[in-house]
C-alpha positions in Angstrom: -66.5 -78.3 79.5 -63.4 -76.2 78.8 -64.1 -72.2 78.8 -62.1 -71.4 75.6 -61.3 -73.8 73.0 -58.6 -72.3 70.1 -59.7 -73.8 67.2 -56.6 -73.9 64.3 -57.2 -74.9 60.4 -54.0 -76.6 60.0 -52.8 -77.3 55.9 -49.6 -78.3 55.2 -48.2 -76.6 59.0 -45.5 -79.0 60.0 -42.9 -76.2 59.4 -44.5 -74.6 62.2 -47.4 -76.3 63.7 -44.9 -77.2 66.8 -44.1 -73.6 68.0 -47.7 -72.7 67.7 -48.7 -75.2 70.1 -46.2 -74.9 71.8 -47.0 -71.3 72.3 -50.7 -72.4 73.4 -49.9 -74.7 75.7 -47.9 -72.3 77.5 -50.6 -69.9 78.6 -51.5 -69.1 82.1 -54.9 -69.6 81.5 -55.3 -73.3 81.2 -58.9 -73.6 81.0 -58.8 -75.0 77.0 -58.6 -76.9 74.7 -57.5 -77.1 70.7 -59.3 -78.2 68.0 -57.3 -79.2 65.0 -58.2 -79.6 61.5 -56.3 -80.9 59.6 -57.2 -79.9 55.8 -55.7 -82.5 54.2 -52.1 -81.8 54.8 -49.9 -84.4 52.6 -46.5 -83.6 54.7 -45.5 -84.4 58.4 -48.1 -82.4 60.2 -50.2 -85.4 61.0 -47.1 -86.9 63.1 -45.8 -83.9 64.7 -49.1 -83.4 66.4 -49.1 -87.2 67.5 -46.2 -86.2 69.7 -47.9 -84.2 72.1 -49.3 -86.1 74.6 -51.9 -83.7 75.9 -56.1 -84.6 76.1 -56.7 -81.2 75.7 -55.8 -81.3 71.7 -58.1 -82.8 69.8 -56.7 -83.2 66.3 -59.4 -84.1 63.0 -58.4 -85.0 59.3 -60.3 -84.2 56.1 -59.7 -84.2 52.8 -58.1 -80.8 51.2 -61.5 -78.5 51.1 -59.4 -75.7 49.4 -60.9 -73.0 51.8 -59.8 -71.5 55.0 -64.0 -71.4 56.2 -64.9 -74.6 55.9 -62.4 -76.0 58.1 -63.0 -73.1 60.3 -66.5 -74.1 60.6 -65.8 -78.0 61.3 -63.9 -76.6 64.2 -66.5 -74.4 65.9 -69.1 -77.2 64.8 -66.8 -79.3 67.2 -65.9 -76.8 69.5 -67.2 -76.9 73.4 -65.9 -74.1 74.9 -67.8 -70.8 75.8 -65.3 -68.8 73.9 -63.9 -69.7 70.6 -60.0 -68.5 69.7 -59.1 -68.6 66.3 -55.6 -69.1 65.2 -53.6 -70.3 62.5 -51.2 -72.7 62.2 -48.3 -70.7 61.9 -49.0 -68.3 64.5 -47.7 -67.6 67.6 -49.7 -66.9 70.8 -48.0 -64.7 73.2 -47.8 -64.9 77.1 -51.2 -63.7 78.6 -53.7 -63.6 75.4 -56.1 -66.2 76.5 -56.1 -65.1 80.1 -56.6 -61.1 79.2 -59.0 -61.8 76.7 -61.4 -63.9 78.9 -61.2 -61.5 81.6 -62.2 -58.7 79.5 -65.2 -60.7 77.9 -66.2 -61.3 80.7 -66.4 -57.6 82.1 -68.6 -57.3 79.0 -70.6 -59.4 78.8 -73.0 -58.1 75.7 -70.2 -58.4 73.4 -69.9 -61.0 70.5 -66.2 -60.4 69.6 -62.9 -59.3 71.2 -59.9 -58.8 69.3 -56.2 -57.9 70.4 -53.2 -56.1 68.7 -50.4 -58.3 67.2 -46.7 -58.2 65.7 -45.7 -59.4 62.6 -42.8 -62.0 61.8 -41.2 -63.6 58.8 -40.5 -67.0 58.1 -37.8 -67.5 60.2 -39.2 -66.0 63.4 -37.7 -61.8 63.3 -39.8 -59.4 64.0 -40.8 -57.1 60.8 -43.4 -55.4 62.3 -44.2 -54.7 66.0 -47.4 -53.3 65.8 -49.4 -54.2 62.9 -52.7 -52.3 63.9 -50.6 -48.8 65.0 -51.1 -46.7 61.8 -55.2 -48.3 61.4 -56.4 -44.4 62.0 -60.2 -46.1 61.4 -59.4 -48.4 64.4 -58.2 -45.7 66.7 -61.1 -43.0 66.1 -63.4 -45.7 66.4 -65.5 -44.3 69.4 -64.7 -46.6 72.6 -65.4 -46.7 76.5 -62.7 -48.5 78.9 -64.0 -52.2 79.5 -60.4 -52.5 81.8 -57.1 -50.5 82.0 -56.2 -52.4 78.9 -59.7 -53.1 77.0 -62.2 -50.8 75.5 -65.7 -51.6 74.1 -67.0 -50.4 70.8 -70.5 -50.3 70.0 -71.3 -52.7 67.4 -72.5 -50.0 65.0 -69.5 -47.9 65.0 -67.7 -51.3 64.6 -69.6 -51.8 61.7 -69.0 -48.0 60.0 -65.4 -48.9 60.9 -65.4 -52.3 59.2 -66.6 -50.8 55.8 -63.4 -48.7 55.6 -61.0 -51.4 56.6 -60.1 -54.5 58.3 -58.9 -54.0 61.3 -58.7 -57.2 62.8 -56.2 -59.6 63.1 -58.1 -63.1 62.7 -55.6 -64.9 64.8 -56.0 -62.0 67.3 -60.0 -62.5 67.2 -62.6 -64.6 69.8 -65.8 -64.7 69.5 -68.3 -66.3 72.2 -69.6 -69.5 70.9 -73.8 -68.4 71.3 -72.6 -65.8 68.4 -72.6 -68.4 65.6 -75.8 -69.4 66.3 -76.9 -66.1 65.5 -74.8 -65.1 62.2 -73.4 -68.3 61.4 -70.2 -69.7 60.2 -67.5 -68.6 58.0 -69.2 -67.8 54.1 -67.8 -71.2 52.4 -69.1 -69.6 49.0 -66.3 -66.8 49.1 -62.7 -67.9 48.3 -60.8 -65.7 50.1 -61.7 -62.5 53.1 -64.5 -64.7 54.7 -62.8 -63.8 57.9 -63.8 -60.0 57.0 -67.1 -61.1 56.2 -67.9 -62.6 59.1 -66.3 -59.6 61.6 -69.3 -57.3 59.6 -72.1 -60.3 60.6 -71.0 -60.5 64.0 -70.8 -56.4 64.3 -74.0 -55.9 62.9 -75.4 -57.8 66.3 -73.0 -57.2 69.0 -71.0 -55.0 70.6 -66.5 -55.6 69.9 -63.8 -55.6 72.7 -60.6 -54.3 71.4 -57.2 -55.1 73.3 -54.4 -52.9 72.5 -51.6 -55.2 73.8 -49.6 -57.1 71.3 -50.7 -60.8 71.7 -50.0 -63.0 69.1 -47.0 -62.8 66.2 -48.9 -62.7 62.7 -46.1 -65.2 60.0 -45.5 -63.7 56.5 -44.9 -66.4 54.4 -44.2 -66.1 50.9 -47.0 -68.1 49.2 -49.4 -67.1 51.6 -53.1 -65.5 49.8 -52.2 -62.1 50.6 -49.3 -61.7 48.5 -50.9 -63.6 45.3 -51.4 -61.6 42.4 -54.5 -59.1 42.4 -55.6 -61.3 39.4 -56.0 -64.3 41.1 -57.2 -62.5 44.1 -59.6 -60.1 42.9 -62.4 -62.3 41.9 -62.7 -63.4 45.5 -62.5 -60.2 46.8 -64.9 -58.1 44.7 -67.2 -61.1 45.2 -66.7 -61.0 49.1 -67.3 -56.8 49.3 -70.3 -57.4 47.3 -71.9 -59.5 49.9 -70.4 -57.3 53.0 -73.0 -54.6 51.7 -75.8 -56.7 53.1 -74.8 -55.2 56.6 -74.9 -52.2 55.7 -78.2 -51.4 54.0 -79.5 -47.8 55.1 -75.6 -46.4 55.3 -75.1 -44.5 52.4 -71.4 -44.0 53.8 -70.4 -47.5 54.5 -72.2 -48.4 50.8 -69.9 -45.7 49.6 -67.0 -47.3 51.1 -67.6 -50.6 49.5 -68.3 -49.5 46.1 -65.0 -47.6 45.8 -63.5 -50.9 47.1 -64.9 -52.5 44.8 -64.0 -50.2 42.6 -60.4 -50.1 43.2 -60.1 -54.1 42.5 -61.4 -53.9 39.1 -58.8 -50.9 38.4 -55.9 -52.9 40.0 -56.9 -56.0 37.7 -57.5 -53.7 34.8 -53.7 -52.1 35.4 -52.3 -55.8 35.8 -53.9 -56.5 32.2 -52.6 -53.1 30.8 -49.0 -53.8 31.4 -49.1 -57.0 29.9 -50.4 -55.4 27.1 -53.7 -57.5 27.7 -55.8 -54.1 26.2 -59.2 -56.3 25.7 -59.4 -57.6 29.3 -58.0 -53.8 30.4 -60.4 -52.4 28.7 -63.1 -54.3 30.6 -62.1 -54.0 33.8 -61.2 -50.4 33.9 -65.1 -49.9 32.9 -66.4 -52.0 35.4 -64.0 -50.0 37.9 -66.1 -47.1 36.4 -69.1 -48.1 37.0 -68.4 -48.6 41.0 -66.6 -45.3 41.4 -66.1 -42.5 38.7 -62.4 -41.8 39.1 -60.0 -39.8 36.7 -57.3 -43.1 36.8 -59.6 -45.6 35.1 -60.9 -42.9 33.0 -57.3 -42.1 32.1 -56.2 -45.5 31.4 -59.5 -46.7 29.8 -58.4 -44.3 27.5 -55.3 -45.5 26.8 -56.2 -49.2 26.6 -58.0 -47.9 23.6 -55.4 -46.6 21.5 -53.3 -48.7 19.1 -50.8 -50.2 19.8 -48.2 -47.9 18.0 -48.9 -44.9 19.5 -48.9 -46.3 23.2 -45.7 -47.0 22.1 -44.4 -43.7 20.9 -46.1 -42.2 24.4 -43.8 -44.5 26.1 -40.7 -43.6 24.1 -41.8 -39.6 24.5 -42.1 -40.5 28.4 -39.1 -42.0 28.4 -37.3 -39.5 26.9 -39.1 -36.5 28.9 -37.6 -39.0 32.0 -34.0 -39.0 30.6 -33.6 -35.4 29.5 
Protein backbone atom coordinates (compact mmCIF):
# COMPACT_ATOMS: atom_id res chain seq x y z
CA UNK A 1 0.00 0.00 0.00
CA UNK A 2 1.18 3.46 -0.86
CA UNK A 3 2.08 5.79 2.27
CA UNK A 4 0.32 8.99 1.03
CA UNK A 5 -2.33 9.03 -1.51
CA UNK A 6 -3.31 12.89 -2.88
CA UNK A 7 -6.71 12.64 -3.43
CA UNK A 8 -7.99 15.63 -6.11
CA UNK A 9 -11.86 16.53 -6.84
CA UNK A 10 -11.44 17.30 -10.36
CA UNK A 11 -14.73 19.37 -12.27
CA UNK A 12 -14.34 20.80 -15.38
CA UNK A 13 -9.99 20.96 -14.77
CA UNK A 14 -8.66 20.31 -18.21
CA UNK A 15 -7.43 23.96 -18.28
CA UNK A 16 -5.12 22.83 -15.72
CA UNK A 17 -5.42 19.37 -14.56
CA UNK A 18 -1.99 18.69 -16.57
CA UNK A 19 0.37 20.97 -14.53
CA UNK A 20 -1.11 19.75 -11.33
CA UNK A 21 -0.14 16.43 -12.07
CA UNK A 22 2.45 17.12 -13.41
CA UNK A 23 3.57 18.93 -10.36
CA UNK A 24 2.70 15.63 -8.27
CA UNK A 25 4.41 13.42 -10.15
CA UNK A 26 7.43 15.27 -9.73
CA UNK A 27 7.94 14.91 -6.02
CA UNK A 28 10.85 13.35 -4.40
CA UNK A 29 8.88 11.41 -2.30
CA UNK A 30 7.44 8.81 -4.51
CA UNK A 31 5.71 6.63 -2.13
CA UNK A 32 1.87 7.64 -3.68
CA UNK A 33 -0.62 7.55 -5.39
CA UNK A 34 -3.64 9.91 -6.80
CA UNK A 35 -7.10 9.51 -6.56
CA UNK A 36 -9.18 11.33 -9.03
CA UNK A 37 -12.61 12.20 -9.16
CA UNK A 38 -13.90 13.24 -11.61
CA UNK A 39 -17.31 15.22 -10.77
CA UNK A 40 -18.85 15.07 -13.80
CA UNK A 41 -16.66 17.15 -15.91
CA UNK A 42 -18.46 17.66 -19.53
CA UNK A 43 -14.98 19.11 -21.20
CA UNK A 44 -11.61 17.35 -21.99
CA UNK A 45 -10.51 16.48 -18.55
CA UNK A 46 -11.44 12.88 -18.90
CA UNK A 47 -8.78 12.50 -21.94
CA UNK A 48 -6.07 14.62 -20.66
CA UNK A 49 -5.76 12.34 -17.72
CA UNK A 50 -5.88 9.14 -20.13
CA UNK A 51 -2.52 10.40 -21.34
CA UNK A 52 -0.54 9.73 -18.42
CA UNK A 53 0.53 6.39 -18.35
CA UNK A 54 1.28 6.04 -14.74
CA UNK A 55 -0.45 3.03 -12.19
CA UNK A 56 -0.16 5.19 -9.56
CA UNK A 57 -3.24 7.49 -10.71
CA UNK A 58 -6.27 6.13 -10.29
CA UNK A 59 -8.86 8.25 -12.02
CA UNK A 60 -13.08 7.73 -11.04
CA UNK A 61 -16.14 9.43 -12.91
CA UNK A 62 -19.50 10.45 -11.37
CA UNK A 63 -22.11 12.28 -12.21
CA UNK A 64 -21.98 16.24 -11.31
CA UNK A 65 -22.76 16.06 -7.33
CA UNK A 66 -22.60 19.93 -7.18
CA UNK A 67 -20.39 19.81 -3.99
CA UNK A 68 -16.75 19.95 -3.36
CA UNK A 69 -17.37 17.10 -0.10
CA UNK A 70 -18.90 14.57 -1.62
CA UNK A 71 -16.35 13.91 -4.11
CA UNK A 72 -13.92 14.52 -1.42
CA UNK A 73 -15.29 11.80 0.51
CA UNK A 74 -15.53 9.15 -2.54
CA UNK A 75 -11.84 9.78 -2.62
CA UNK A 76 -10.75 9.01 0.97
CA UNK A 77 -13.56 6.27 0.84
CA UNK A 78 -11.10 4.94 -1.99
CA UNK A 79 -8.05 6.14 -0.65
CA UNK A 80 -5.18 3.49 0.74
CA UNK A 81 -2.58 5.38 1.91
CA UNK A 82 -1.65 6.11 5.56
CA UNK A 83 -1.74 9.83 4.88
CA UNK A 84 -4.30 11.51 2.87
CA UNK A 85 -3.23 14.95 0.62
CA UNK A 86 -5.79 16.98 -0.49
CA UNK A 87 -5.49 19.02 -3.51
CA UNK A 88 -7.35 20.65 -6.14
CA UNK A 89 -7.37 20.47 -9.47
CA UNK A 90 -5.87 23.58 -10.33
CA UNK A 91 -3.22 23.60 -7.93
CA UNK A 92 0.17 23.38 -7.96
CA UNK A 93 2.37 21.14 -5.61
CA UNK A 94 5.76 22.53 -5.12
CA UNK A 95 9.20 20.60 -4.87
CA UNK A 96 9.45 18.94 -1.39
CA UNK A 97 5.67 19.09 0.05
CA UNK A 98 4.97 15.43 0.28
CA UNK A 99 8.38 14.55 1.45
CA UNK A 100 8.53 17.35 4.41
CA UNK A 101 5.16 16.77 5.36
CA UNK A 102 5.51 12.94 5.97
CA UNK A 103 8.67 13.42 7.71
CA UNK A 104 7.15 15.80 10.05
CA UNK A 105 3.96 13.54 10.71
CA UNK A 106 5.83 11.21 11.41
CA UNK A 107 7.98 13.02 14.21
CA UNK A 108 4.52 13.51 15.63
CA UNK A 109 2.98 11.02 15.67
CA UNK A 110 -0.35 12.04 17.86
CA UNK A 111 -1.31 14.52 15.35
CA UNK A 112 -4.44 14.27 13.02
CA UNK A 113 -3.54 17.10 10.60
CA UNK A 114 -0.50 18.94 9.16
CA UNK A 115 -0.80 21.87 7.10
CA UNK A 116 1.88 23.99 5.11
CA UNK A 117 2.09 27.66 3.93
CA UNK A 118 1.31 28.36 0.22
CA UNK A 119 1.53 31.24 -2.54
CA UNK A 120 -1.12 32.43 -4.50
CA UNK A 121 -1.36 32.58 -8.49
CA UNK A 122 -3.74 33.83 -11.10
CA UNK A 123 -5.02 32.20 -13.96
CA UNK A 124 -2.22 32.34 -16.06
CA UNK A 125 0.39 31.13 -13.60
CA UNK A 126 2.10 34.86 -11.93
CA UNK A 127 2.53 35.06 -8.67
CA UNK A 128 -0.05 37.57 -6.83
CA UNK A 129 0.71 36.58 -3.51
CA UNK A 130 3.82 34.86 -2.01
CA UNK A 131 2.65 34.14 1.20
CA UNK A 132 -0.90 33.81 1.75
CA UNK A 133 -0.81 32.82 5.56
CA UNK A 134 1.98 35.91 6.49
CA UNK A 135 -0.49 38.57 7.80
CA UNK A 136 -2.92 35.39 9.67
CA UNK A 137 -1.85 37.12 13.23
CA UNK A 138 -4.36 34.14 14.84
CA UNK A 139 -2.01 31.63 13.08
CA UNK A 140 1.23 32.98 14.35
CA UNK A 141 0.30 33.53 18.14
CA UNK A 142 -1.19 30.32 18.07
CA UNK A 143 0.95 28.66 20.88
CA UNK A 144 3.47 26.01 19.17
CA UNK A 145 6.52 23.71 20.14
CA UNK A 146 9.24 22.87 17.25
CA UNK A 147 8.24 19.27 15.83
CA UNK A 148 11.61 19.95 13.27
CA UNK A 149 13.63 23.05 12.22
CA UNK A 150 10.83 23.74 9.85
CA UNK A 151 7.53 22.24 11.78
CA UNK A 152 5.85 23.09 14.90
CA UNK A 153 3.01 21.28 16.73
CA UNK A 154 -0.08 22.93 18.08
CA UNK A 155 -2.16 21.49 20.63
CA UNK A 156 -5.39 20.62 19.27
CA UNK A 157 -7.27 22.94 21.67
CA UNK A 158 -5.49 26.09 20.86
CA UNK A 159 -6.02 24.91 17.21
CA UNK A 160 -9.49 24.92 17.92
CA UNK A 161 -9.61 28.62 19.84
CA UNK A 162 -7.63 29.60 16.67
CA UNK A 163 -10.04 27.99 14.16
CA UNK A 164 -13.11 30.07 15.66
CA UNK A 165 -11.41 33.33 14.63
CA UNK A 166 -10.29 32.32 11.23
CA UNK A 167 -9.30 29.89 8.69
CA UNK A 168 -6.05 29.49 8.60
CA UNK A 169 -5.58 26.65 6.50
CA UNK A 170 -4.94 26.31 3.08
CA UNK A 171 -7.04 23.01 2.02
CA UNK A 172 -4.71 22.11 -0.72
CA UNK A 173 -1.87 22.73 1.79
CA UNK A 174 -3.71 20.23 4.43
CA UNK A 175 -3.08 16.12 5.24
CA UNK A 176 -4.64 14.40 7.41
CA UNK A 177 -3.77 10.64 8.49
CA UNK A 178 -6.29 8.36 7.19
CA UNK A 179 -7.41 6.61 10.97
CA UNK A 180 -8.69 10.45 11.53
CA UNK A 181 -11.79 10.02 9.40
CA UNK A 182 -12.76 7.22 11.19
CA UNK A 183 -13.06 9.24 14.10
CA UNK A 184 -14.77 12.62 12.82
CA UNK A 185 -15.77 11.57 9.52
CA UNK A 186 -15.94 13.06 6.10
CA UNK A 187 -16.46 16.26 4.63
CA UNK A 188 -20.29 17.73 5.94
CA UNK A 189 -22.21 17.00 2.38
CA UNK A 190 -25.25 19.00 3.92
CA UNK A 191 -23.20 22.41 3.80
CA UNK A 192 -22.83 23.97 0.36
CA UNK A 193 -19.81 25.68 0.74
CA UNK A 194 -16.73 26.01 3.87
CA UNK A 195 -17.06 22.15 4.65
CA UNK A 196 -13.32 22.26 4.40
CA UNK A 197 -13.44 24.68 7.58
CA UNK A 198 -15.81 22.50 9.08
CA UNK A 199 -13.98 19.61 9.06
CA UNK A 200 -10.38 21.39 10.22
CA UNK A 201 -12.70 22.27 13.70
CA UNK A 202 -13.80 18.20 13.89
CA UNK A 203 -10.43 17.02 13.37
CA UNK A 204 -8.92 19.81 15.98
CA UNK A 205 -11.32 19.14 18.51
CA UNK A 206 -9.47 15.38 18.68
CA UNK A 207 -5.94 15.88 17.70
CA UNK A 208 -3.17 17.70 17.84
CA UNK A 209 -2.05 20.09 14.11
CA UNK A 210 1.49 20.27 12.51
CA UNK A 211 1.96 23.53 10.86
CA UNK A 212 4.72 23.99 8.09
CA UNK A 213 5.78 27.41 7.39
CA UNK A 214 7.47 26.75 4.01
CA UNK A 215 5.54 27.76 0.99
CA UNK A 216 4.43 24.40 -0.62
CA UNK A 217 1.83 24.56 -3.00
CA UNK A 218 0.59 27.68 -5.46
CA UNK A 219 -3.25 28.35 -4.37
CA UNK A 220 -5.12 29.50 -8.49
CA UNK A 221 -7.51 32.45 -8.36
CA UNK A 222 -9.82 31.97 -10.84
CA UNK A 223 -12.57 34.21 -11.59
CA UNK A 224 -15.71 32.11 -11.13
CA UNK A 225 -14.31 30.34 -8.40
CA UNK A 226 -16.94 30.16 -4.84
CA UNK A 227 -14.93 32.68 -3.15
CA UNK A 228 -15.47 35.59 -5.23
CA UNK A 229 -19.46 34.92 -5.71
CA UNK A 230 -21.59 37.32 -4.44
CA UNK A 231 -22.21 37.35 -0.46
CA UNK A 232 -25.89 36.67 -1.48
CA UNK A 233 -25.36 33.54 -3.05
CA UNK A 234 -22.69 32.72 -0.53
CA UNK A 235 -24.11 33.66 2.68
CA UNK A 236 -26.74 31.03 3.09
CA UNK A 237 -23.96 28.40 3.00
CA UNK A 238 -21.84 30.08 5.22
CA UNK A 239 -24.07 31.16 8.05
CA UNK A 240 -25.42 27.66 7.84
CA UNK A 241 -21.76 26.17 8.03
CA UNK A 242 -20.73 28.61 11.26
CA UNK A 243 -23.82 27.47 12.84
CA UNK A 244 -22.77 23.93 12.89
CA UNK A 245 -18.88 24.81 13.71
CA UNK A 246 -20.31 25.84 17.25
CA UNK A 247 -20.86 22.18 18.08
CA UNK A 248 -16.91 22.05 18.75
CA UNK A 249 -16.99 24.53 20.76
CA UNK A 250 -19.52 24.05 23.49
CA UNK A 251 -18.16 25.29 26.98
CA UNK A 252 -15.97 28.31 25.16
CA UNK A 253 -17.79 31.33 25.64
CA UNK A 254 -14.92 32.97 23.47
CA UNK A 255 -14.88 30.79 20.51
CA UNK A 256 -19.05 30.98 20.70
CA UNK A 257 -18.45 34.71 20.68
CA UNK A 258 -16.38 34.43 17.70
CA UNK A 259 -18.92 32.63 15.72
CA UNK A 260 -21.90 34.53 16.57
CA UNK A 261 -20.27 37.86 15.40
CA UNK A 262 -19.45 35.79 12.27
CA UNK A 263 -22.46 34.97 11.85
CA UNK A 264 -23.42 38.07 12.48
CA UNK A 265 -21.42 39.88 10.01
CA UNK A 266 -22.97 37.59 7.01
CA UNK A 267 -26.38 38.68 7.67
CA UNK A 268 -25.12 42.49 7.76
CA UNK A 269 -23.11 41.95 4.51
CA UNK A 270 -26.41 40.39 2.80
CA UNK A 271 -28.60 42.97 4.41
CA UNK A 272 -26.07 45.93 2.77
CA UNK A 273 -26.15 43.95 -0.62
CA UNK A 274 -30.13 44.32 -0.47
CA UNK A 275 -29.86 47.97 0.77
CA UNK A 276 -28.12 49.24 -2.33
CA UNK A 277 -30.30 47.65 -4.55
CA UNK A 278 -32.88 49.35 -2.88
CA UNK A 279 -34.25 45.82 -1.82
CA UNK A 280 -35.42 47.70 1.79
CA UNK A 281 -37.92 44.54 2.75
CA UNK A 282 -35.17 41.91 2.45
CA UNK A 283 -32.57 44.69 4.19
CA UNK A 284 -34.65 45.19 6.68
CA UNK A 285 -34.65 41.46 7.55
CA UNK A 286 -31.36 40.68 7.46
CA UNK A 287 -29.94 43.68 9.21
CA UNK A 288 -32.23 42.35 12.24
CA UNK A 289 -31.12 38.90 12.12
CA UNK A 290 -27.44 40.53 12.04
CA UNK A 291 -28.80 41.96 15.31
CA UNK A 292 -29.76 39.37 16.94
CA UNK A 293 -26.11 37.52 16.56
CA UNK A 294 -24.17 40.67 17.55
CA UNK A 295 -25.50 44.12 18.72
CA UNK A 296 -23.53 46.42 16.54
CA UNK A 297 -24.07 50.27 15.84
CA UNK A 298 -23.80 49.43 11.67
CA UNK A 299 -26.84 47.29 11.46
CA UNK A 300 -28.50 49.41 13.91
CA UNK A 301 -27.61 52.32 11.78
CA UNK A 302 -28.74 50.97 8.49
CA UNK A 303 -31.79 49.05 9.92
CA UNK A 304 -32.68 52.45 10.47
CA UNK A 305 -32.36 53.64 7.36
CA UNK A 306 -33.88 50.69 5.46
CA UNK A 307 -36.92 51.99 7.30
CA UNK A 308 -37.33 55.32 6.03
CA UNK A 309 -39.13 56.13 2.73
CA UNK A 310 -37.94 56.19 -0.06
CA UNK A 311 -37.78 60.08 -0.56
CA UNK A 312 -36.00 61.01 2.14
CA UNK A 313 -33.12 58.33 1.70
CA UNK A 314 -32.99 60.10 -1.28
CA UNK A 315 -32.59 63.61 -0.14
CA UNK A 316 -29.78 62.10 2.50
CA UNK A 317 -28.04 60.99 -0.48
CA UNK A 318 -28.30 64.26 -2.45
CA UNK A 319 -27.28 66.26 1.14
CA UNK A 320 -24.24 63.60 1.29
CA UNK A 321 -23.47 64.23 -1.93
CA UNK A 322 -23.30 67.61 -1.73
CA UNK A 323 -21.45 67.75 1.80
CA UNK A 324 -18.85 65.40 -0.57
CA UNK A 325 -18.63 68.07 -3.35
CA UNK A 326 -18.40 71.23 -1.35
Amino acid sequence: MPKASIIVPAFNAAQYIGKTLDSILNQSFQDFEVVIIDDGSSDETASIISQYDDPRIRYFHQDNSGKPAIPRNRAIQKARGEFVFIFDSDDIMLPGKLATTVECMEKAPKAGLAFTGFACIDEVGHVINPDFLAPYKTLHNLKKSAVSNNAYLIQASEALKGLAVSNYLGTSGVAIRHEVFEQVGGFDEDVRNSDDYLMWQAVASRYDFIYIPGIFHQYRVRSGSISLRSIQDRAPGLIACTEKMMQYHKGDTISLNHLRQRVGRFHFEVGYSHFKQQSMALARKSFFKALVKRKDRISLFYLFLSCLPPFVLNQLKQLKATGSNG
